[in-house]
C-alpha distance (Angstrom), angle and dihedral (degrees) to the residues before:
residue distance angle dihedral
X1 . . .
X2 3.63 . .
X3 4.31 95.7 .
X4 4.28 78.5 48.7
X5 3.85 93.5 55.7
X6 4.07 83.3 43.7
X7 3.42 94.1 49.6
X8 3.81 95.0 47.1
X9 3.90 93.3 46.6
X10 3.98 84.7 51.3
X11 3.58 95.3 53.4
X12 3.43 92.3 42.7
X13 4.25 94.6 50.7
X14 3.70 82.2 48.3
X15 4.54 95.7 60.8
X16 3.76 86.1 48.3
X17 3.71 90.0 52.8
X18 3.95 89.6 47.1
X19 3.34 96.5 44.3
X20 3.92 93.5 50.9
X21 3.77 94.4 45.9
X22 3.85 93.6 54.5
X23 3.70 94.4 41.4
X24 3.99 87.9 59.7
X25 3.83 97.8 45.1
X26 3.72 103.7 34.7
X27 3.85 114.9 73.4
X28 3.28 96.9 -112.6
X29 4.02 126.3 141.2
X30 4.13 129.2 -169.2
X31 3.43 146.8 -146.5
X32 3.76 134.5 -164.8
X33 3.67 111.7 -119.1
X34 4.15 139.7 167.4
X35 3.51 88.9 -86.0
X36 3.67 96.9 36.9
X37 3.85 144.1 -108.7
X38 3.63 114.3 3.6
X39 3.80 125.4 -177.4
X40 3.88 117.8 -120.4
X41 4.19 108.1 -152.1
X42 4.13 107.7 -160.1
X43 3.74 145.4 115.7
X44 3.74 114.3 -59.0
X45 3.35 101.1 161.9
X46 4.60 128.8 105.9
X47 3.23 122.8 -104.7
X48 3.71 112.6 -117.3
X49 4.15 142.3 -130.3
X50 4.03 99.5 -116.5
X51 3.36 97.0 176.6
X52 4.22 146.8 -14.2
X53 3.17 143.2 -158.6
X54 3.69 151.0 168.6
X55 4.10 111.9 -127.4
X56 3.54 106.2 -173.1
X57 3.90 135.1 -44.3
X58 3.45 103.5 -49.5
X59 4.23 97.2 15.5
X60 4.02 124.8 85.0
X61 3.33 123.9 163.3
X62 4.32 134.9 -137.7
X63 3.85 118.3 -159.4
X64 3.50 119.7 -173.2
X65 4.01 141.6 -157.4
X66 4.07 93.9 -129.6
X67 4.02 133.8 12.0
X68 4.21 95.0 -77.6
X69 3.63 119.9 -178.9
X70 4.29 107.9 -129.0
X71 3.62 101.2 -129.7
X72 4.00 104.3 173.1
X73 3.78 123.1 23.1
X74 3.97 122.2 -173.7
X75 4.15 122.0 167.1
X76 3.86 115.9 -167.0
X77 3.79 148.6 177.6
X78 3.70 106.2 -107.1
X79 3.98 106.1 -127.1
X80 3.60 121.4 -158.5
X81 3.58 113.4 -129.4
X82 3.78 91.6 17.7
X83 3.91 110.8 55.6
X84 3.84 91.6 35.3
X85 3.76 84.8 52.9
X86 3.75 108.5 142.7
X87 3.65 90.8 -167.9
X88 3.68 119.8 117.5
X89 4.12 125.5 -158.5
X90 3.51 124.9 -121.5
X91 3.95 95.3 -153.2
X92 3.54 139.0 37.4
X93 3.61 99.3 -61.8
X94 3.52 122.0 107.1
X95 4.16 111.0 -102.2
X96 3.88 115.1 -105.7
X97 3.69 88.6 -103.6
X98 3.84 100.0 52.5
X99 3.62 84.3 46.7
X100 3.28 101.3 69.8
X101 4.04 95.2 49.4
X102 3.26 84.6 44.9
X103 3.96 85.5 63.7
X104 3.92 98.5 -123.7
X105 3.90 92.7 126.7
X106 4.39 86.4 48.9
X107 3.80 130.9 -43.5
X108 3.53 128.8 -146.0
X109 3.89 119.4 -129.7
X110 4.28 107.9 -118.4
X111 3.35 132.4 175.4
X112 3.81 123.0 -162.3
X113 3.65 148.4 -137.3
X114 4.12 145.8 -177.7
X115 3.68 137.4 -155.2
X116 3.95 113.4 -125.2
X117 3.98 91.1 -91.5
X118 3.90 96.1 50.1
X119 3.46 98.5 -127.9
X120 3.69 105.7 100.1
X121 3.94 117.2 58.5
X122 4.17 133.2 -168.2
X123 3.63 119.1 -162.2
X124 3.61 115.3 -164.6
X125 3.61 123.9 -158.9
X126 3.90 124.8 -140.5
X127 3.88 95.8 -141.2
X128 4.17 121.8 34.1
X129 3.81 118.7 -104.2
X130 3.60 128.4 -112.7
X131 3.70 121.7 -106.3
X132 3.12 109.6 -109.5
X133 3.78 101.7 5.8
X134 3.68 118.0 128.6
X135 4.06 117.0 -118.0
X136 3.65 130.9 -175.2
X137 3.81 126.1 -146.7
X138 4.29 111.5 -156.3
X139 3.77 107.9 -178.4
X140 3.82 140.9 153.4
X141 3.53 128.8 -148.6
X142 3.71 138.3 -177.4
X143 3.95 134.5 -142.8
X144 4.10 115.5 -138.1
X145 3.75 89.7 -94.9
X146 3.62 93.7 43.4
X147 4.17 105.8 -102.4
X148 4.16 92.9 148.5
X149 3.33 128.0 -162.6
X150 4.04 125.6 -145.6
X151 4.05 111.3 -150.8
X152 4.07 141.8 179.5
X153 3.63 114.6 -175.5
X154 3.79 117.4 179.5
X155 4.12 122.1 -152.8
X156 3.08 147.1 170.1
X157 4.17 130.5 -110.5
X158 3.85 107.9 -96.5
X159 3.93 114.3 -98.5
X160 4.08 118.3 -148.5
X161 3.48 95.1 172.8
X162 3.53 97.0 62.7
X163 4.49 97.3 150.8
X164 3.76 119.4 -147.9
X165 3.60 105.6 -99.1
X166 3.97 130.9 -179.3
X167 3.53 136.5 179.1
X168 4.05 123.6 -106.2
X169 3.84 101.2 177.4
X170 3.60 138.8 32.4
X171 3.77 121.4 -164.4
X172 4.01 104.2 -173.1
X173 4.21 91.9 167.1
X174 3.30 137.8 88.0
X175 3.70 129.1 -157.0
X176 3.73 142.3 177.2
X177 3.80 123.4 -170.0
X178 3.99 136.7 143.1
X179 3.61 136.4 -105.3
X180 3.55 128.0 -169.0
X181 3.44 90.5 -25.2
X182 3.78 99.0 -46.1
X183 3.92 128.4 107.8
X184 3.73 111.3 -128.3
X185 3.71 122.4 -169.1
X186 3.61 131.4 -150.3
X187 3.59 123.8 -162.1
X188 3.69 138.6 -166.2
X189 3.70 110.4 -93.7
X190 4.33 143.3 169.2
X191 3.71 116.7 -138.9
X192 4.05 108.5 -151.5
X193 3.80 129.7 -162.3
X194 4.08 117.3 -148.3
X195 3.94 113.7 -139.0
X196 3.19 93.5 -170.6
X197 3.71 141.1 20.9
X198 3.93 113.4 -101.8
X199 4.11 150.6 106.9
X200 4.17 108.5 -57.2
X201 4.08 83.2 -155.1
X202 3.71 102.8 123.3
X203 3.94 96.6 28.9
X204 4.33 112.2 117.1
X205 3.53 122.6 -178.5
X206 3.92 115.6 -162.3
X207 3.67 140.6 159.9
X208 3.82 133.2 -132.1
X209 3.82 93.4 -133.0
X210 4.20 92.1 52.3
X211 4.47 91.3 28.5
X212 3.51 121.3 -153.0
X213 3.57 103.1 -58.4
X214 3.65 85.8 68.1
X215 3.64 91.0 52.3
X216 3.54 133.6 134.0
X217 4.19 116.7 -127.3
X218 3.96 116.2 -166.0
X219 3.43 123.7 -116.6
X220 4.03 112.1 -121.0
X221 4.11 91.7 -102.4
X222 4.08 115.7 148.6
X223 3.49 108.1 -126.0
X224 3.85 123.5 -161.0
X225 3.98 122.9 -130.0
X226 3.90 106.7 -80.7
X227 3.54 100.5 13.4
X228 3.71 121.0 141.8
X229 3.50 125.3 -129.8
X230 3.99 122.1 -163.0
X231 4.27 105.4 -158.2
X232 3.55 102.4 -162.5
X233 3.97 108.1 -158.8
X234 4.03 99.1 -165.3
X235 3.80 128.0 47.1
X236 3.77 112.2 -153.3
X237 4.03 132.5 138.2
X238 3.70 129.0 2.6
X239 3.92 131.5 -31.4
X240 3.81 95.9 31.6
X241 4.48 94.7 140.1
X242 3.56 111.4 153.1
X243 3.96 111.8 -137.2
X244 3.41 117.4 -135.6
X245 3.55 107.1 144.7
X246 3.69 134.6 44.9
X247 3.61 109.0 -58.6
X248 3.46 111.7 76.2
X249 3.84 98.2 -169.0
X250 3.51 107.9 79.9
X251 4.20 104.9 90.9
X252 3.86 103.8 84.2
X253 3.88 97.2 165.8
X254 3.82 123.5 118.7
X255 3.84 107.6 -77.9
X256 3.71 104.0 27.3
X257 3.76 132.6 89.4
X258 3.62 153.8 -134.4
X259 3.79 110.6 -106.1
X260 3.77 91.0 13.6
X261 3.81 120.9 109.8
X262 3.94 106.3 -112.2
X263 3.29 117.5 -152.6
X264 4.51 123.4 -179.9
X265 3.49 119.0 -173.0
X266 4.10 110.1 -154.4
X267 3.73 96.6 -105.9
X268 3.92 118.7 120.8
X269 3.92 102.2 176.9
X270 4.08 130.3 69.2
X271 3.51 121.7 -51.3
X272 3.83 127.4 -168.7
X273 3.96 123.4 19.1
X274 3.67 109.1 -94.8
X275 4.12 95.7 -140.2
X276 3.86 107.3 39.2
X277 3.90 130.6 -7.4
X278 3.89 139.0 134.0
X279 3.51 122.0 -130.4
X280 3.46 117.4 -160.6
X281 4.07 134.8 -166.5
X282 3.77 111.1 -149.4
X283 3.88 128.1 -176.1
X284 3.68 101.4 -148.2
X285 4.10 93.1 -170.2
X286 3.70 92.0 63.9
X287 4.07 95.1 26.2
X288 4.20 93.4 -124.2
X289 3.40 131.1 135.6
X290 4.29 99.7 -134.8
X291 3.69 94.2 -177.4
X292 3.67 152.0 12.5
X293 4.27 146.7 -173.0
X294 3.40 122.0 -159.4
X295 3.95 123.7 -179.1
X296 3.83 139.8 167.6
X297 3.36 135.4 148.3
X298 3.78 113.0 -90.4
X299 3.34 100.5 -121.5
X300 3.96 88.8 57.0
X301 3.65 124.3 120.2
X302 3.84 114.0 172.7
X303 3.53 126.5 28.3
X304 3.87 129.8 -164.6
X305 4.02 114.3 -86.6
X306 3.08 101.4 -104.4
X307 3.62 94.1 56.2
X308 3.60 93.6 51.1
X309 3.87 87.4 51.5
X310 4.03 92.4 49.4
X311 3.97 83.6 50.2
X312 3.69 100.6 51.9
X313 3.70 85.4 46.0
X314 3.36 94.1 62.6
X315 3.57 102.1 37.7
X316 3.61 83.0 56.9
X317 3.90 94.8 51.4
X318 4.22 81.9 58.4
X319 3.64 91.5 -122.3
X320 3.85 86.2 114.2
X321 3.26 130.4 49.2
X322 4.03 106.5 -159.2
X323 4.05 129.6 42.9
X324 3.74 89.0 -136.1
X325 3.51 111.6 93.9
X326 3.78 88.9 -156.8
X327 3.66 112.1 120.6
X328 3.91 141.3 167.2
X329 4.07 93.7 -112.8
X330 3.93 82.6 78.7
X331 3.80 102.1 -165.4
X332 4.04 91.0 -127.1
X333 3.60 98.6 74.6
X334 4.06 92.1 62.9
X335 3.20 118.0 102.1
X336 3.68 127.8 164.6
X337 3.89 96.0 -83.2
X338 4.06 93.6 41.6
X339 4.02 127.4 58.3
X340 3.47 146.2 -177.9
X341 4.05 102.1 -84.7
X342 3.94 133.5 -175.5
X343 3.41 117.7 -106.3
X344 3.55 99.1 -151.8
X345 4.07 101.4 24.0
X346 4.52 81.2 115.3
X347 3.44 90.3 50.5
X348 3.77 93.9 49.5
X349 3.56 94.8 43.8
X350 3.90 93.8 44.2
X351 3.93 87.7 54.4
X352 3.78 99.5 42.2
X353 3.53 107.0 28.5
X354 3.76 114.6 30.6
X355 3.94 91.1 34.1
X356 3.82 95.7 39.4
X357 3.19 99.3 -128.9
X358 3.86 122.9 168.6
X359 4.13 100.2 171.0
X360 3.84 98.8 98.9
X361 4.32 141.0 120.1
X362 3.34 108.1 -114.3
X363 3.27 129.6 -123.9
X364 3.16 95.7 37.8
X365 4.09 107.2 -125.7
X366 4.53 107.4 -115.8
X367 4.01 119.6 -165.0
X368 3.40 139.1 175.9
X369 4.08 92.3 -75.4
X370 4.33 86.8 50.5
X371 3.81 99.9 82.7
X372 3.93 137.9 34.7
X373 3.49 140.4 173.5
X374 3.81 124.1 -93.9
X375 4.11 146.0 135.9
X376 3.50 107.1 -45.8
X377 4.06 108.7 -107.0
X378 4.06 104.4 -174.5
X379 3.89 109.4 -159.6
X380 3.76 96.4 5.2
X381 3.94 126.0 87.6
């Protein structure tokens, strides 16, 4: 009698057990009615961001899992120091951070529009963005059974002068020696050539061996046609002054130059692999890849994934015209006085620049036979 009762209390310990174990994983809600609690099935889960995207100067554009309805709308300047606050308040007050998307430090007037199935938005602005400037978009929407989502996207003000740009030098060692006494440092660096006069905002340069998170995003600097920009990818020792005005003469660290735009992104640690990579320039605005370096050794015959991937990308782009990264500017003869160099970068700049001439395919298409290895010449062709 005693092992039934047992048994019967088991079984009975075990339901409830069931019961609560499929109430919290299947989405199921309940209500309390007159004959008790009754399980609700639906949809209980957000609607999400898919995709977005900045149109034009005044244009961006939401697109969303589900129809949503957009119940609060705010557009904002993006303020250093203030909407990257990581300050939180300790009253009622709003934190610094939610301030500003909440448009207390300047909002931007928006008006807003949806397609006939709700789920993809455009927000126009009254006044045009600045190129370059960085924006914040704080918005809520709601589902049709009221799952809401709470969002903050940051972006950047459209650029239409985006210039062709492409790279004429790749430096993919770094060194450290001593003269007279002194340490000098040389970092890893791209030199670029502008086709065109225009905004770099927009412009990333990145590498498959780093990936985009260790990519490099262009300041919004106008650029004249045939100017020659030196991207230096690690900041270390003395001289290291980015130039993004009008003088040109500031940089005095190993591997920059006088007259030469100097550019130094904030990195201090290796950049580039020193055996095989791809290193790609991409203008985000437009969605194009411009350029692209590849390099292995030539005896090489696999290459980590994500190289292959970067490779097939660009092949794909047309601004490559094998699938085998393999090239002639095998990455074993650099060293940190001799880099990977254009063949043709005179040429190109002799045709486009000096003769003006604006009649070209762009990008240009590089191969196996387009770069080589030779003395490393930083701000000079």
């Amino acid at each position: 009698m005693k092992n039934r009762l047992r048994f019967l209390l088991w079984l009975a310990e075990g339901s409830v057990l069931a019961a609560l174990v499929l109430a919290c994983v299947i989405p199921f809600s309940c209500r309390i009615s007159e004959e008790g609690i009754s399980l609700i099935g639906g949809d209980f889960t957000a609607p999400v961001i898919e995709d977005f995207s900045v149109i034009d100067g005044k244009t961006v554009k939401l697109s969303f899992s589900e129809p949503v309805q957009l119940s609060a709308l705010v557009l904002s300047p993006r303020i250093n120091g203030i909407s990257d606050s990581e300050s939180i308040s300790q009253d009622e007050n709003l934190s610094t951070a939610l301030a500003a998307a909440a448009g207390e430090y300047g909002r931007i007037n928006a008006s807003f529009t949806c397609d006939e199935d709700e789920k993809v938005y455009s927000v126009v602005m009254e006044e045009e963005t600045c190129v370059g400037a960085s924006y914040e978009m704080y918005g809520i929407v709601e589902d049709n059974i009221g799952n809401s989502l709470t969002f903050c996207i940051p972006f950047t003000g459209y650029n239409s002068q985006v210039p062709r740009v492409i790279m004429t030098e790749v430096q993919i060692k770094y060194g450290k020696g001593t003269i007279k006494g002194e340490v000098i440092y040389r970092g890893e660096y791209v030199e670029l050539l502008a086709l065109e006069e225009g905004n770099l905002a927009g412009l990333v340069l990145e590498s498959a061996s780093d990936g985009s998170d260790k990519s490099y995003s262009f300041p919004a600097i106008n650029v004249k046609k045939g100017e020659i920009i030196l991207l230096h990818l690690r900041t270390v020792g003395e001289g290291c002054v980015n130039e993004d005005g009008d003088d040109l003469t500031l940089a005095s660290a190993p591997h920059s130059a006088a007259g030469i735009r100097d550019l130094w992104s904030e990195n201090t640690s290796s950049r580039f692999n020193d055996n095989s990579d791809v290193i790609i320039l991409k203008d985000t605005v437009n969605g194009i890849i411009m350029d692209a370096v590849m390099y292995a050794p030539l005896d090489a015959t696999e290459w980590k994934s994500s190289i292959a991937d970067y490779a097939l990308l660009v092949y794909q782009a047309g601004v490559y015209d094998s699938e085998d990264i393999t090239s002639a500017s095998i990455s074993k003869g650099c060293t940190t006085l001799k880099s990977l160099t254009r063949c043709d970068c005179k040429d190109i700049y002799e045709n486009i620049v000096r003769e003006n001439n604006e009649d070209y395919d762009f990008p240009f298409v590089s191969d196996e036979n387009s770069w080589q290895v030779t003395a490393v010449s930083p701000g000079y062709l």
